[in-house]
C-alpha positions in Angstrom: 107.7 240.2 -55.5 106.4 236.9 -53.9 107.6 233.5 -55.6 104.9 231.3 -57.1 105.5 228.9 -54.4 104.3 231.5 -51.9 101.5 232.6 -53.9 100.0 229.5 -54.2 99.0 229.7 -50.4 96.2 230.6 -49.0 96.4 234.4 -48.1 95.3 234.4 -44.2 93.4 237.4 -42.8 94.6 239.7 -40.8 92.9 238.4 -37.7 94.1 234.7 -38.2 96.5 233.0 -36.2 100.5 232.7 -37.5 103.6 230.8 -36.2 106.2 228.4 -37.8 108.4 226.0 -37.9 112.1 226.0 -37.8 114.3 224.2 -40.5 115.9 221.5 -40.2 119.6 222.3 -41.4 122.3 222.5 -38.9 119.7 221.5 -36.3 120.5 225.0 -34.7 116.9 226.3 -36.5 119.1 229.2 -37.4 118.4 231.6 -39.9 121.3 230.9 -42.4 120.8 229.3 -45.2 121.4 225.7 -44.1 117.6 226.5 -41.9 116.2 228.8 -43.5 116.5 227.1 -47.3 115.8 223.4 -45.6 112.3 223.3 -44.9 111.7 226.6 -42.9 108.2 227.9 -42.7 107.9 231.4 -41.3 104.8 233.4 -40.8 105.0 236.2 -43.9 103.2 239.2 -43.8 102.7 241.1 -47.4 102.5 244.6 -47.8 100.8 246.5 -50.3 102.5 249.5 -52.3 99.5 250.4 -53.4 98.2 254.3 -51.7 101.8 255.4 -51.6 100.8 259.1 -51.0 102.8 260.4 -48.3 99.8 263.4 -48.3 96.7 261.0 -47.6 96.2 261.1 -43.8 96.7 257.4 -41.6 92.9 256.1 -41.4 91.2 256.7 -38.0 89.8 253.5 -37.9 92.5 250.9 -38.7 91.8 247.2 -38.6 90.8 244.8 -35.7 93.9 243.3 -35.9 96.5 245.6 -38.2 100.7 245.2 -39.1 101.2 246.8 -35.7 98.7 244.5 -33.8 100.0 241.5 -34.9 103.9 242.6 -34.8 103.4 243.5 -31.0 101.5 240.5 -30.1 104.5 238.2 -31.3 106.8 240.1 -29.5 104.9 240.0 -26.5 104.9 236.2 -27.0 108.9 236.5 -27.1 108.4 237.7 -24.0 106.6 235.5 -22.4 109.1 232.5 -23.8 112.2 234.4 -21.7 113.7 235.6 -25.2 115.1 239.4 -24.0 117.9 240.0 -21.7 115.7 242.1 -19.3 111.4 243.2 -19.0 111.3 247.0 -20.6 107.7 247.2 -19.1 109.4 246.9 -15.3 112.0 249.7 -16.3 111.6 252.9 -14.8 110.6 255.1 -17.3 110.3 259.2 -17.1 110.3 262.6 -19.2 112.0 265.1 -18.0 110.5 269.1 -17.0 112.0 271.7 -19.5 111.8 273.0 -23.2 112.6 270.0 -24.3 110.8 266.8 -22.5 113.7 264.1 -23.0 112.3 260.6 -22.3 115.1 258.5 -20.7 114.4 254.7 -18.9 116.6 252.9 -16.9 118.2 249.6 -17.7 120.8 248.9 -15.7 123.7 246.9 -16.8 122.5 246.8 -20.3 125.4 247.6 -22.3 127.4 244.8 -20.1 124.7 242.5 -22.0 124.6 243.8 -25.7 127.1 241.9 -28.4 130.1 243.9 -28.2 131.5 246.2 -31.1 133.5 244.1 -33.8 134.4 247.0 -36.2 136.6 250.0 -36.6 134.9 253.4 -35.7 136.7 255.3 -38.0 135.2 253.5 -41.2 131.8 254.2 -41.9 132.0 251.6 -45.1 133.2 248.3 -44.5 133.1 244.9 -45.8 130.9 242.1 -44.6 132.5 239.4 -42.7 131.2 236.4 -42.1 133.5 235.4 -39.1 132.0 238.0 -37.0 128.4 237.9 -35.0 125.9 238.8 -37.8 122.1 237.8 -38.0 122.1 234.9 -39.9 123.4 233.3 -36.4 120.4 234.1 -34.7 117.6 231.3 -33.8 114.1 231.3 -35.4 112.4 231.6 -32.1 113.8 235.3 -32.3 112.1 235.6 -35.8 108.8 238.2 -35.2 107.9 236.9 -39.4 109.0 237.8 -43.1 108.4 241.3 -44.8 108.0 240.8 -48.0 105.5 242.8 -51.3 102.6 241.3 -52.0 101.3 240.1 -55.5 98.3 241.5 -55.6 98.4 244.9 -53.8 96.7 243.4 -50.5 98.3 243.7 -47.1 97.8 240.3 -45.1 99.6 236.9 -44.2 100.8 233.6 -45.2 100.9 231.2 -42.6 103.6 229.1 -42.6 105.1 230.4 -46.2 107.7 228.5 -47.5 111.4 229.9 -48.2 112.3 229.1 -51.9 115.8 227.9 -52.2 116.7 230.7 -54.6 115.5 233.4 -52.4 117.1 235.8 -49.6 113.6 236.8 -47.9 113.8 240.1 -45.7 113.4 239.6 -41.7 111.7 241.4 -38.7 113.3 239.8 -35.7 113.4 240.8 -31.7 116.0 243.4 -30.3 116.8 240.8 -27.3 117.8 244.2 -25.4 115.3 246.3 -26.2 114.5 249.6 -25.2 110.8 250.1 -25.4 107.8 247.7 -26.3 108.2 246.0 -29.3 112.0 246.9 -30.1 112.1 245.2 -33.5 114.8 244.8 -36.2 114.2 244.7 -40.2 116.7 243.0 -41.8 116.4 243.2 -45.4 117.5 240.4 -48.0 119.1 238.3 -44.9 121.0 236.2 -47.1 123.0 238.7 -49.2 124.9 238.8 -46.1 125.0 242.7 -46.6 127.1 245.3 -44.7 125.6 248.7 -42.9 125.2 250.6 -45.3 122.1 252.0 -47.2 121.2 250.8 -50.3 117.8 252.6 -52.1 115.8 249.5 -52.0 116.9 248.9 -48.2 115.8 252.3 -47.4 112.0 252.4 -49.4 111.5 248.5 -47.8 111.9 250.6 -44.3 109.7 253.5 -45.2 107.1 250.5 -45.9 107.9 248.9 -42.6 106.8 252.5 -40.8 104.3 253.2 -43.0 102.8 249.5 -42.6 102.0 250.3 -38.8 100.0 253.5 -39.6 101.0 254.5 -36.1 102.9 258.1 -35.6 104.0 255.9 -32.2 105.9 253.7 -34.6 109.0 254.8 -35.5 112.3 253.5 -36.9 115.7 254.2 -37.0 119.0 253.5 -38.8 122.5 254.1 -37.2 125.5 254.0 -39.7 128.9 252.5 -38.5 130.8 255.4 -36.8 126.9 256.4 -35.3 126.7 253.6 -33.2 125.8 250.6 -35.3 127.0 247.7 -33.3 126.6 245.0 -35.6 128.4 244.9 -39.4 124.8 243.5 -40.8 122.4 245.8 -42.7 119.5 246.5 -40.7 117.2 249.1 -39.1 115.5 249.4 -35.7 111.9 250.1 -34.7 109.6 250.3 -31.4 106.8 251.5 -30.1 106.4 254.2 -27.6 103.5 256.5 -27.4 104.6 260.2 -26.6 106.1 263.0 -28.7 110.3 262.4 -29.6 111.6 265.9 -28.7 113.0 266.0 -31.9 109.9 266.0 -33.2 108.6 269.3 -31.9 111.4 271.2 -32.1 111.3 273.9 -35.2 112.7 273.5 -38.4 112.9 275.7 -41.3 112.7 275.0 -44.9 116.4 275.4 -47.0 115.9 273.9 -50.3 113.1 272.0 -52.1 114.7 268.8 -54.4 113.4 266.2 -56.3 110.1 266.5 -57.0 108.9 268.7 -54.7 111.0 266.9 -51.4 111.1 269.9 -49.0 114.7 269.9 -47.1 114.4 272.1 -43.5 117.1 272.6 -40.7 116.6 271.4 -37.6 116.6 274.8 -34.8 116.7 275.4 -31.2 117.4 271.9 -30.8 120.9 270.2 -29.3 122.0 267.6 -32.5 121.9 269.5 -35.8 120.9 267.5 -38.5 118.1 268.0 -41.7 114.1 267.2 -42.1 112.9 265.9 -45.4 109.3 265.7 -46.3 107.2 266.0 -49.1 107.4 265.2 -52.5 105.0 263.1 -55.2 104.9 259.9 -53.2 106.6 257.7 -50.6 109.2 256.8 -53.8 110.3 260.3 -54.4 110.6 260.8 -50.3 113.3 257.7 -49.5 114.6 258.1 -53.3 116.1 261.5 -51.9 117.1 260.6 -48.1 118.8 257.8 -49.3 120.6 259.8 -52.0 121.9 262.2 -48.8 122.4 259.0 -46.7 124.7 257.1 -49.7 126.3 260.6 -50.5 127.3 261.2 -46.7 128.3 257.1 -45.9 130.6 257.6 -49.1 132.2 260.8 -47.5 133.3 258.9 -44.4 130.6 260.8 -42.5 128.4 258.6 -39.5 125.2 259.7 -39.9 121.6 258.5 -37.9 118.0 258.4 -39.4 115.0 258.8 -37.6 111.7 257.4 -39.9 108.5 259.8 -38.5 105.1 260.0 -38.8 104.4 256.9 -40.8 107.2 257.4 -43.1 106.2 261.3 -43.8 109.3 262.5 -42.2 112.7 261.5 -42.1 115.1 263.2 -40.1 118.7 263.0 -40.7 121.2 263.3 -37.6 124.7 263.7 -37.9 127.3 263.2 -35.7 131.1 262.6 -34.4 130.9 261.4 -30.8 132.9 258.1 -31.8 135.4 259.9 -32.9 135.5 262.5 -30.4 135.9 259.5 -28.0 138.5 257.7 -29.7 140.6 260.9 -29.5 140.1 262.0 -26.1 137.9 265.0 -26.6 135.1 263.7 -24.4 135.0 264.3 -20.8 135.8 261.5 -18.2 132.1 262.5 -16.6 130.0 261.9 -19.8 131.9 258.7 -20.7 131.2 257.2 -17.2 127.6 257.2 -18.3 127.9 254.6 -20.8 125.9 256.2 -23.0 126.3 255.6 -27.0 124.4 258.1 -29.1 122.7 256.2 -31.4 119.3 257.8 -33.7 117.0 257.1 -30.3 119.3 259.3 -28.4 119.6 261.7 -30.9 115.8 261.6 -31.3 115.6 262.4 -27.5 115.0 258.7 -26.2 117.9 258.1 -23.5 118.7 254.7 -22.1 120.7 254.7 -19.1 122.3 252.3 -17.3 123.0 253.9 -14.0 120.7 254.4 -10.9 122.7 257.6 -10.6 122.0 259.1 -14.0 118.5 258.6 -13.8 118.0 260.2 -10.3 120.0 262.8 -10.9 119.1 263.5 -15.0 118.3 266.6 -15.9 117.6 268.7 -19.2 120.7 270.5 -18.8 122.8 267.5 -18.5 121.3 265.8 -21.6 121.6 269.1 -23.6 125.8 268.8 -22.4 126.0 265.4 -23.7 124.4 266.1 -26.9 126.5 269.3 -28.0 129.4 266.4 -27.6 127.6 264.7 -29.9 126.8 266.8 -32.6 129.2 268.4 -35.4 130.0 272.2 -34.7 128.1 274.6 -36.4 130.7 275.4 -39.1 131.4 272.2 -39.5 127.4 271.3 -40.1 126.9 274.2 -42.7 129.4 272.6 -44.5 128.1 269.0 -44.5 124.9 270.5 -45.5 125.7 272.1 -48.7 127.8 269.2 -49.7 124.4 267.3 -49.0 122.3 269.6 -50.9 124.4 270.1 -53.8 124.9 266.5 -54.5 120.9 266.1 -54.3 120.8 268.7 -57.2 123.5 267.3 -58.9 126.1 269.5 -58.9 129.5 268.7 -57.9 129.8 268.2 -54.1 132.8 268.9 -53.5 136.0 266.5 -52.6 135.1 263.9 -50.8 136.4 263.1 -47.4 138.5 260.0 -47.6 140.5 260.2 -44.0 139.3 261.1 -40.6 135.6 261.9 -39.9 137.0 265.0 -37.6 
């Protein structure tokens, strides 16, 4: 909920101008607390919780200027203030012939410019430490604006909305090495200094995030440590990219209905295996139950990647073991030369590559090779899943996995 401080501003339309101004703090206009709890004043946009059905369709006429509109045109002002390590609208960009339709891009040299891995792979919980890189460290001119419920069940912004000194407000920042136009990250409660892992509240403030764009071109993602999280912070991804993920059209078929009334399906015919929830009463009941699977598999040691589709109305969940198929040696010398970490994009069917020679020479084939090093044998899956579906019903899951993820 918003803080009487914030409410007592003037609620600005959806087609009004935003911006801020940094803190004053450590004079780095950070977003720690010695910034953001000195002064700061972000641009906050509200969102309403109000029209949770997952069932009522995404309005064919959306506002002039909507969540999405305005998210995209601050990143595009990032962009134009030299913010990202490299233009993703110059980037070659293709989708390659066969059953599936990958989409792969070329950025060359990108992983030689991302923050560098400061964790153990083989630990899917860890603690939170503040030594290492997390987002707190990040400037304000990064900052896209705040995410935060409104007060009165109406979607708009504050400009230039203070931060009370008592609160830890939640954050929709650039991806400086992004992927496709308007790579975003939500951070949620900034300030709690919070590890990866999902929480239920982290998980439903996402679901509003996707749902907020009332896009199916909006997605976002979630990679657990072990899957290809790089950074020890909680937060999710999203970006806009208008065509069909292949994961998104391949078949699934229905195994269990939870909850109330969450439908769980198995992926088929498609490289990664992994499980599709939709349904249920409302948005609530949807992430109430992926997150359950999420927190049941991250407690079993097992890396796991979410994919947030269709406005929220489907969640995919992806699991896999390449980091640990790596770390042992079980990967071949050709595939690693790629550079390629499988994180939920990849697994989704959205490849960024960093060599000319992988994209001239990429193929359906070749992705389908790298995947099935990726994803968990099929014994091994059925498993997982009916570990995954019986701790959703409450019954005893069996032992949990406290050693390797292999």
């Amino acid at each position: 909920m918003l803080s009487e401080a914030q409410k007592e501003h003037e609620m600005v339309s959806e087609e009004s101008g935003g911006g801020g101004e940094g803190g004053r703090g450590c004079g780095r206009s950070c977003l720690s607390k010695c910034c953001l709890r000195q002064g700061a004043k972000l641009l906050l946009y509200c969102f309403s919780k109000i029209d949770e059905d997952l069932c009522l369709p995404v309005p064919k006429v959306q506002p002039r200027v909507s969540f999405l509109d305005r998210l995209l045109e601050e990143w595009d002002d990032r962009k134009v203030r030299g913010l990202f390590h490299h233009d993703i609208a110059a980037c070659e960009t293709k989708v390659l012939p066969g059953k599936h339709n990958f989409i792969i891009v070329l950025i060359e040299g990108r992983d030689l410019k991302k923050r560098p891995t400061e964790f153990r792979i083989d630990e899917v919980l860890q603690p939170f430490d503040g030594d290492k890189f997390n987002f707190t460290k990040i400037g304000q001119e990064e900052l896209i604006f705040r995410f935060e419920e409104s007060s009165n069940g109406k979607a708009g912004y504050f400009q230039s909305a203070p931060i009370m000194s008592s609160s830890s407000p939640n954050i929709i920042a650039i991806n400086v090495s992004p992927i496709a136009h308007g790579h975003v990250l939500l951070i949620p409660r900034i300030l709690d200094f919070l590890p990866q892992r999902i929480d239920c509240q982290s998980f439903l403030l996402a679901m509003y995030m996707v749902k907020a764009a009332r896009n199916p071109y909006f997605r976002m993602g979630y990679n657990s440590l072990g899957a290809f999280a790089t950074i020890n912070h909680l937060h999710f991804q999203g970006y806009y990219l208008e065509v069909k993920f292949p994961v998104e059209k391949a078949p699934t078929q229905i195994i269990a209905t939870v909850g109330s009334g969450v439908n769980v399906a198995e992926l088929l015919e498609y490289p990664v295996r992994g499980l599709v929830f939709e349904g249920g009463k409302n948005m609530l009941d949807l992430s109430d139950t992926v997150s359950s699977a999420c927190i049941f598999l991250q407690e079993s040691n097992r890396p796991f990647n979410v994919l947030f589709s269709e406005c929220g109305k489907r969640i995919f969940l992806l699991l896999q073991c390449y980091a640990m198929k790596q770390a042992h040696g079980k990967v071949s010398p050709e595939i690693l030369e790629t550079r390629v970490n499988p994180a939920c994009w990849e697994l989704g069917g959205h490849f960024a590559l960093k060599r000319r020679k992988d994209f001239d020479e990429a193929s359906e084939e070749g992705i389908c090779k790298f995947l099935a090093q990726v994803a968990l044998s099929e014994q091994e899956f059925q498993l997982v899943k009916e570990s995954i579906l019986k701790s959703l019903s409450g019954g005893p899951a069996g032992k949990k996995n406290t050693g390797e993820m292999l």
